[in-house]
C-alpha positions in Angstrom: 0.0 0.0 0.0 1.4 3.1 -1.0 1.0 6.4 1.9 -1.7 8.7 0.0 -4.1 11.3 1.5 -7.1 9.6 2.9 -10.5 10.5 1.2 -12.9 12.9 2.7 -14.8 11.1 4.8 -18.5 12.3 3.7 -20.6 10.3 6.6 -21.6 7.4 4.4 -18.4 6.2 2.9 -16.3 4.2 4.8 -12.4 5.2 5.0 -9.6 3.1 6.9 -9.3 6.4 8.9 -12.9 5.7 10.7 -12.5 4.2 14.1 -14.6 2.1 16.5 -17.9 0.5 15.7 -18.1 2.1 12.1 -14.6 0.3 11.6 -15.7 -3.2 13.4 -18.7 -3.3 11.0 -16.5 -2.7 7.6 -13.2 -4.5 7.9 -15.2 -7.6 10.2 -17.2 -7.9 6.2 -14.4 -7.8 3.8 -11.9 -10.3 6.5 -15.0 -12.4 6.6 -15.0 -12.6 2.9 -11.1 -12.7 2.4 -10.9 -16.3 4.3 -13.5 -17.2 1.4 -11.7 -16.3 -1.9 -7.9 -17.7 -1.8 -7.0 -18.8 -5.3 -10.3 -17.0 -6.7 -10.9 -14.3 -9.3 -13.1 -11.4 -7.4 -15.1 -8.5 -8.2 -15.7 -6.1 -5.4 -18.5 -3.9 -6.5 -18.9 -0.4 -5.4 -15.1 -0.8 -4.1 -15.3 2.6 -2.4 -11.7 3.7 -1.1 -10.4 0.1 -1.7 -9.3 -0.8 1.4 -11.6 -3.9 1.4 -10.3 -4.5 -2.3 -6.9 -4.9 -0.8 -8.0 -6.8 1.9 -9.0 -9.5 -0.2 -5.9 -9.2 -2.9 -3.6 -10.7 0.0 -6.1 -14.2 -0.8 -7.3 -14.1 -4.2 -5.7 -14.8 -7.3 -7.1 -11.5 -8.7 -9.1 -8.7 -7.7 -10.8 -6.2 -9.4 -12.8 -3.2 -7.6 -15.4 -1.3 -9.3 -17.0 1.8 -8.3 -18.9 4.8 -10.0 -16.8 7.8 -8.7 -14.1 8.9 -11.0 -11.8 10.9 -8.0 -12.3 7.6 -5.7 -11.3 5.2 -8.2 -8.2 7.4 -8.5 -7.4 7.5 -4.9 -7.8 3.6 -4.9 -5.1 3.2 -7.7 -3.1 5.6 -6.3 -2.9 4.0 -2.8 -3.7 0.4 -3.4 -2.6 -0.5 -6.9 -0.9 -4.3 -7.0 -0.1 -6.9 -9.2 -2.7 -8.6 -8.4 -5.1 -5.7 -7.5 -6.9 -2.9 -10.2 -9.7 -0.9 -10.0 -11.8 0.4 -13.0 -14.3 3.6 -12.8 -18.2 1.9 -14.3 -21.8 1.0 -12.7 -22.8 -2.0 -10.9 -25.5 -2.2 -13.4 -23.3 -2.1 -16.1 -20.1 -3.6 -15.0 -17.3 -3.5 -17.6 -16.5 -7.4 -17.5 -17.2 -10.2 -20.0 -19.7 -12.6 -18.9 -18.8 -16.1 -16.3 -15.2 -14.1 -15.9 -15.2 -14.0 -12.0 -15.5 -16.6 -9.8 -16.9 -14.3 -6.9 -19.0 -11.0 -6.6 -18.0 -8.9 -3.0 -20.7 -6.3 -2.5 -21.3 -4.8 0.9 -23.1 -1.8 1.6 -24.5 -1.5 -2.2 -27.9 -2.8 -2.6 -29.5 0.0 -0.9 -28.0 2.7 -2.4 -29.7 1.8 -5.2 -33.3 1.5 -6.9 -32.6 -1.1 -9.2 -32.4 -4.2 -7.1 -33.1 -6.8 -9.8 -31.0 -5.2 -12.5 -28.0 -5.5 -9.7 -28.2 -9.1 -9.6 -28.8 -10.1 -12.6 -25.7 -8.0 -13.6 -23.6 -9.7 -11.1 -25.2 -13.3 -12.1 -24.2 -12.4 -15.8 -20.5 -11.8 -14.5 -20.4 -15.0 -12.6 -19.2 -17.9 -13.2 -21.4 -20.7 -13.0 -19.6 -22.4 -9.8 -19.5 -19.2 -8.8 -21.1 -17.2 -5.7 -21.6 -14.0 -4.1 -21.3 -12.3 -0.8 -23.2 -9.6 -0.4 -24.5 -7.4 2.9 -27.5 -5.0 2.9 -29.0 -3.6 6.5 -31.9 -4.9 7.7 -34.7 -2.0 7.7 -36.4 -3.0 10.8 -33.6 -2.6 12.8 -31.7 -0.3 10.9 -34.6 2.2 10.0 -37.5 1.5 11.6 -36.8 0.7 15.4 -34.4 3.5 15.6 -36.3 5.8 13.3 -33.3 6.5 11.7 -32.9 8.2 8.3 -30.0 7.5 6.5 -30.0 10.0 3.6 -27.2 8.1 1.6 -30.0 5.2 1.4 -32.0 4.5 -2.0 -34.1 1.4 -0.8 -33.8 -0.2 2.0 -35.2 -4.2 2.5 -36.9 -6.5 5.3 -35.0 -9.4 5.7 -37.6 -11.4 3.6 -37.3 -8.9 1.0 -33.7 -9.6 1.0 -34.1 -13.0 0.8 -36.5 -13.1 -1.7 -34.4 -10.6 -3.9 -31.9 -13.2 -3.8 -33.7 -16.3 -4.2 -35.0 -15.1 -7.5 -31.9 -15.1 -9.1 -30.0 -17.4 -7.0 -31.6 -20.7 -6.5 -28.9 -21.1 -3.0 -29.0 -18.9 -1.0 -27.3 -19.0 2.9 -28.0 -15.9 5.2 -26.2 -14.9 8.4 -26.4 -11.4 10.7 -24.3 -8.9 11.7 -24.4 -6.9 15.1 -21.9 -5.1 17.3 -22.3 -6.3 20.0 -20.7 -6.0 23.8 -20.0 -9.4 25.5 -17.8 -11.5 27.1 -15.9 -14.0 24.8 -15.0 -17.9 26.5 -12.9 -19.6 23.8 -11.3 -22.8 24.2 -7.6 -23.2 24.3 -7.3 -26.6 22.1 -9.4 -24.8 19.2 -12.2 -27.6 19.9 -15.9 -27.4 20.6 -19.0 -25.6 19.0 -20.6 -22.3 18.9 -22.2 -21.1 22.0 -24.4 -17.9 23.1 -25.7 -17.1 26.6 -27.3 -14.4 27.4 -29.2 -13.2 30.5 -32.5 -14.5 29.6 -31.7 -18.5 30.6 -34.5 -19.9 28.4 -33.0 -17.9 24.9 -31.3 -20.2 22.5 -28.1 -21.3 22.8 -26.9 -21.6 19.4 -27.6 -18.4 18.0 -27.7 -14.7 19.5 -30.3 -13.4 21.6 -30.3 -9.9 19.5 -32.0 -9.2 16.8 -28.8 -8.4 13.2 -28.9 -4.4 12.2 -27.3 -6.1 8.7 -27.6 -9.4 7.1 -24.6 -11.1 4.8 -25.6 -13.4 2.6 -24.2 -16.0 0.1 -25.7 -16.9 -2.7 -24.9 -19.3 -6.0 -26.8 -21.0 -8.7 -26.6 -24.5 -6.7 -25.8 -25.7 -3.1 -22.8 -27.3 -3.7 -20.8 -23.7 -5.2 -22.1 -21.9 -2.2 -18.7 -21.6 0.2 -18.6 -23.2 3.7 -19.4 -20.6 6.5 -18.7 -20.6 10.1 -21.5 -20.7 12.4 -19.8 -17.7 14.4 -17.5 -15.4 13.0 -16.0 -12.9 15.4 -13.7 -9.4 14.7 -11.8 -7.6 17.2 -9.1 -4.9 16.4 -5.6 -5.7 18.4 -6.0 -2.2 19.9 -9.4 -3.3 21.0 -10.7 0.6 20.0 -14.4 0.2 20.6 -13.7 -1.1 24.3 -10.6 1.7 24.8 -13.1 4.6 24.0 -15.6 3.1 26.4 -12.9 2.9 29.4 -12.3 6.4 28.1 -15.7 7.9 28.4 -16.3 5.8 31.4 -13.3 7.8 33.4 -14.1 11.0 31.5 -17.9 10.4 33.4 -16.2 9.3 37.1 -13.7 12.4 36.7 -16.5 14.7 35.5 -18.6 13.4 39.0 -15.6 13.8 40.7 -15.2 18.0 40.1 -19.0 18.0 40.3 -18.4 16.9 44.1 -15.6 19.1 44.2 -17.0 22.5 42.9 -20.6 21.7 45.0 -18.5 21.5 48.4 -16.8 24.4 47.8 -20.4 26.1 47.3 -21.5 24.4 50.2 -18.6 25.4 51.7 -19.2 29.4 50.4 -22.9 29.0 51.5 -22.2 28.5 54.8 -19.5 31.3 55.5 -21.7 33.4 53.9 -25.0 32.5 56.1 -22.7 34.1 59.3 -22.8 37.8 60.9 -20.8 39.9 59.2 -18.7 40.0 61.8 -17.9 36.8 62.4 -16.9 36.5 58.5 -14.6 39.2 59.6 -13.1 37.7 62.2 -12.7 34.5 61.0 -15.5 32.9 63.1 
């Protein structure tokens, strides 16, 4: 990777400069994918800044990232450009690839940024190869949108999850789905790499093979039969080595206590003001 300026970081897309849960979210999808695609010829559509493009060049065979903006498809070359890496400036619904060429399709935080939600995967069908699949992510609008009444101005069309999965069923015949959350836990992980998935939670009689949240996003991977869909763990986990998302909490957390703490401070010394004040003047002047 070549040291470039970072891109302008507009709210919406993702730059290697965000930190904390925006960062867990991003880099969590693309080294999810990465352990999927060694040996593999991959699109990433709607590359953005290309960090997840380069991500996954350190696997595949070959990566190309597409993406519609001219000045970020620049920056990408310019920082991230590799043998085995290149990035082209086209549509997603008009991708400039011959047909069956790739043998994956990466596409996170596309679908709804766009209208034309058929058109997108019929275009990335068209590109794939037969024993091909794709990855793609899309937030789920219940949790996302509605719960949170959140609206995220960058966002074209948003789907339910059995929108989503509907979407994909009609043009991929296999189709596996699995969630996405940030989420604050305690991890137990055995020492000898042996044993299955487990989730507690405080409510004893929730499952214990699958979380007890609802997903704000949902991966999926689909292909035109079972058998070219890739094997998925049943619990994928990201942490940064820096462990950023729980730093700034044991930041704010002492910011808080300190805060208290002068709070205490500066209402004694009112107190403390209060009180000389309530005397006779002369006793204030005398020190009594």
């Amino acid at each position: 990777m070549i040291e470039s300026p970072s891109l302008e970081f507009t709210g919406e897309r993702f730059t290697p400069e965000c930190v904390r849960e925006m960062a867990y979210e991003h880099w969590h999808r693309y080294a999810f994918a990465a352990a999927l695609v060694t040996d593999k010829l991959v699109l990433d559509a709607a590359c953005g800044e290309g960090y997840g493009s380069h991500l996954l060049s350190a696997k595949a065979r070959q990566v190309t990232g597409i993406d519609i903006d001219p000045a970020t498809v620049k920056h990408a070359r310019s920082r991230y450009g590799a043998d085995r890496l290149s990035f082209e400036c086209a549509s997603c619904l008009d991708l400039p690839l011959a047909d069956d060429s790739v043998d994956v399709v990466v596409s996170f935080e596309t679908l709804e940024h766009l209208a034309e939600h058929d058109e997108l995967m019929a275009e990335f069908r068209r590109v794939l190869r037969p024993e091909g699949f794709v990855l793609i992510s899309s937030p789920d609008r219940k949790t996302y949108s509605d719960e949170t009444g959140y609206d995220n101005p960058f966002h074209v069309r948003e789907l339910y999850r059995d929108q989503f999965e509907q979407l994909l069923g009609a043009h991929f015949p296999a189709v596996r789905l699995m969630g996405q959350k940030l989420l604050f836990v305690s991890a137990l992980w055995s020492m000898d790499g042996q044993g299955a998935a487990q989730w507690l939670s405080d409510r004893p009689e929730a499952s214990t093979v699958a979380p007890d949240w609802p997903p704000l996003y949902y991966i999926a991977a689909a292909a035109a039969t079972r058998a070219a869909l890739p094997e998925l763990p049943a619990v994928s986990l990201y942490g940064d080595r820096a462990e950023s998302v729980y730093q700034h909490y044991n930041d704010e957390v002492r910011k808080h206590i300190r805060a208290g703490e002068v709070l205490a401070e500066r209402e004694a010394e009112i107190a403390s003001l209060k009180a000389t004040l309530a005397k006779p003047w002369w006793r204030r002047w005398f020190g009594r």
